[in-house]
C-alpha positions as CSV (number, residue, x, y, z in Angstrom):
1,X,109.6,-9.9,100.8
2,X,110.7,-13.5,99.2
3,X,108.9,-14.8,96.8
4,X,110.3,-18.3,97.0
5,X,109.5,-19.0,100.8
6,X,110.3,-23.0,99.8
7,X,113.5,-22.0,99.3
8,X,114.2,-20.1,102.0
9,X,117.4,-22.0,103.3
10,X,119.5,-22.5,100.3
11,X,122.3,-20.5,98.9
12,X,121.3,-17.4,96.4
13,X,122.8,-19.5,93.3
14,X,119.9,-22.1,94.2
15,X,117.4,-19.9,93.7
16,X,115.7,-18.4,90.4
17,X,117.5,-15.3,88.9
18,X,116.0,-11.9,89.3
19,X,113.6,-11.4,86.0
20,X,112.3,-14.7,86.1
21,X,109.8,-14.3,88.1
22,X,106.1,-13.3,86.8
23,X,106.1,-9.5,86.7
24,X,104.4,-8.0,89.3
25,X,102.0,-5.8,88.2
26,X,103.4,-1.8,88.8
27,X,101.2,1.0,90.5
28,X,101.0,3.6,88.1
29,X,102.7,5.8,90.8
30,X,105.6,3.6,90.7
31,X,106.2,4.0,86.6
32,X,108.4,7.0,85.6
33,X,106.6,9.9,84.1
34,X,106.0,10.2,80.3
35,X,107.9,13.1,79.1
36,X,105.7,15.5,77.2
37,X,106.2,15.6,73.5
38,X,107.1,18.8,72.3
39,X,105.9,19.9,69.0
40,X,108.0,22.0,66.3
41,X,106.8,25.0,65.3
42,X,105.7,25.4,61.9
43,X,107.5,28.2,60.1
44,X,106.2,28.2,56.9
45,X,107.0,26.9,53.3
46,X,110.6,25.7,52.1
47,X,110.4,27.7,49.1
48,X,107.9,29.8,47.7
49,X,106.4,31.6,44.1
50,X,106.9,35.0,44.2
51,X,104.7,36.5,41.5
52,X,105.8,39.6,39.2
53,X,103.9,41.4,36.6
54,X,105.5,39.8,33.2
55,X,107.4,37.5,35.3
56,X,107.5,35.1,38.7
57,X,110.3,34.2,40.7
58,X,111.1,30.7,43.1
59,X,112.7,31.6,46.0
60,X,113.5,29.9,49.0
61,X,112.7,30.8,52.7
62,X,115.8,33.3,52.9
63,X,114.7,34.7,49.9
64,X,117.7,33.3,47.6
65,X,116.6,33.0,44.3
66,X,116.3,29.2,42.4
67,X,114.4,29.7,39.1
68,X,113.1,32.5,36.9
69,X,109.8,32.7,34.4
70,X,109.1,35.8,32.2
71,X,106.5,36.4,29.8
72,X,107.6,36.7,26.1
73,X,108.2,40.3,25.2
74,X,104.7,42.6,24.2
75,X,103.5,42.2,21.3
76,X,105.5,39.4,20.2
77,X,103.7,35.8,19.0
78,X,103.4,33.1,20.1
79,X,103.1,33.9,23.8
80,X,105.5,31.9,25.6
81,X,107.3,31.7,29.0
82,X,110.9,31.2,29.2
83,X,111.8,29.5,32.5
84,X,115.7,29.6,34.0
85,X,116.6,26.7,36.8
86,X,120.3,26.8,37.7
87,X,122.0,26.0,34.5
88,X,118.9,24.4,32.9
89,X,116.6,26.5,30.5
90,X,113.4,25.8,28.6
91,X,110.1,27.4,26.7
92,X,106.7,26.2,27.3
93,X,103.4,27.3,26.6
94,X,101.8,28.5,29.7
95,X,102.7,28.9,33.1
96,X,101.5,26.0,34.9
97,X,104.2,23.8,32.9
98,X,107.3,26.5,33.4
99,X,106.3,26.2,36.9
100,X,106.4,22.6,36.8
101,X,109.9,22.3,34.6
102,X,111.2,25.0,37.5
103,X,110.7,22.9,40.3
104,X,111.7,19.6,38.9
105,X,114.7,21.5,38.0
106,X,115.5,22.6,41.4
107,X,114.2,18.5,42.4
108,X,117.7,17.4,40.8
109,X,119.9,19.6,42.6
110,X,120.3,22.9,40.1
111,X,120.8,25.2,41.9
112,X,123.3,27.7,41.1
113,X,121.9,30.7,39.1
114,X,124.0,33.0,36.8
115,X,126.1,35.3,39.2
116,X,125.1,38.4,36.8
C-alpha cells in the first residue's frame, strides 16, 4: 500500500521519510500487550517495639537489637526511663519521649550497641 500514489514514479529519496506521515490509527489487536504489574508483597514492619515488663526493646525485622528503655529501679524517685541508642544515651520522663529520642537515634545512623 503507498501512501503517496502522486509520487509513484520517482526514486525512494524523493519521497517523504518513513515517520512523517500522519499516524495511522493502530487496532488494538495490533499494539503489544501490557505486561501485568506485579505487586510486592508486604512483609511487615522494618523495625519494631518489643515491649518488656520494666523495660522495651527496638528491634529490627531479624530481630537485631537497636535501642534499649528500662524503667528506673523500684522504689526509686523520680520515675525515669533511661534509653540506650548505639553509642548515644539519655533520661527522659516518660516513655513516649525515650521512644522518640530511640528512634531519632537510630534516624542518624547509630547503630552499633555495646558488644556485652
Amino acid at each position: 500500500m503507498d501512501f503517496y500514489p502522486d509520487l509513484e514514479g520517482l526514486p525512494l529519496f524523493a519521497k517523504p521519510a518513513f515517520g512523517w506521515e500522519e499516524p495511522v490509527s493502530a487496532s488494538p489487536a495490533e499494539t503489544s500487550p501490557i505486561k501485568p504489574h506485579r505487586l510486592r508483597r508486604w512483609r511487615g514492619p522494618i523495625t519494631h517495639w518489643e515491649r518488656g515488663y520494666r523495660s522495651h526493646y527496638y528491634r529490627d525485622k531479624r530481630g537485631k537489637k537497636l535501642g534499649e528503655i528500662h524503667l528506673s529501679p523500684r522504689g526509686q524517685l523520680p520515675l525515669v526511663y533511661r534509653w540506650l541508642a548505639g553509642t548515644l544515651s539519655g533520661i527522659e520522663g516518660s516513655l513516649t519521649h525515650a521512644r522518640l529520642r530511640v528512634e531519632e537515634a537510630i534516624g542518624f545512623g547509630m547503630r552499633q550497641m555495646a558488644l556485652f
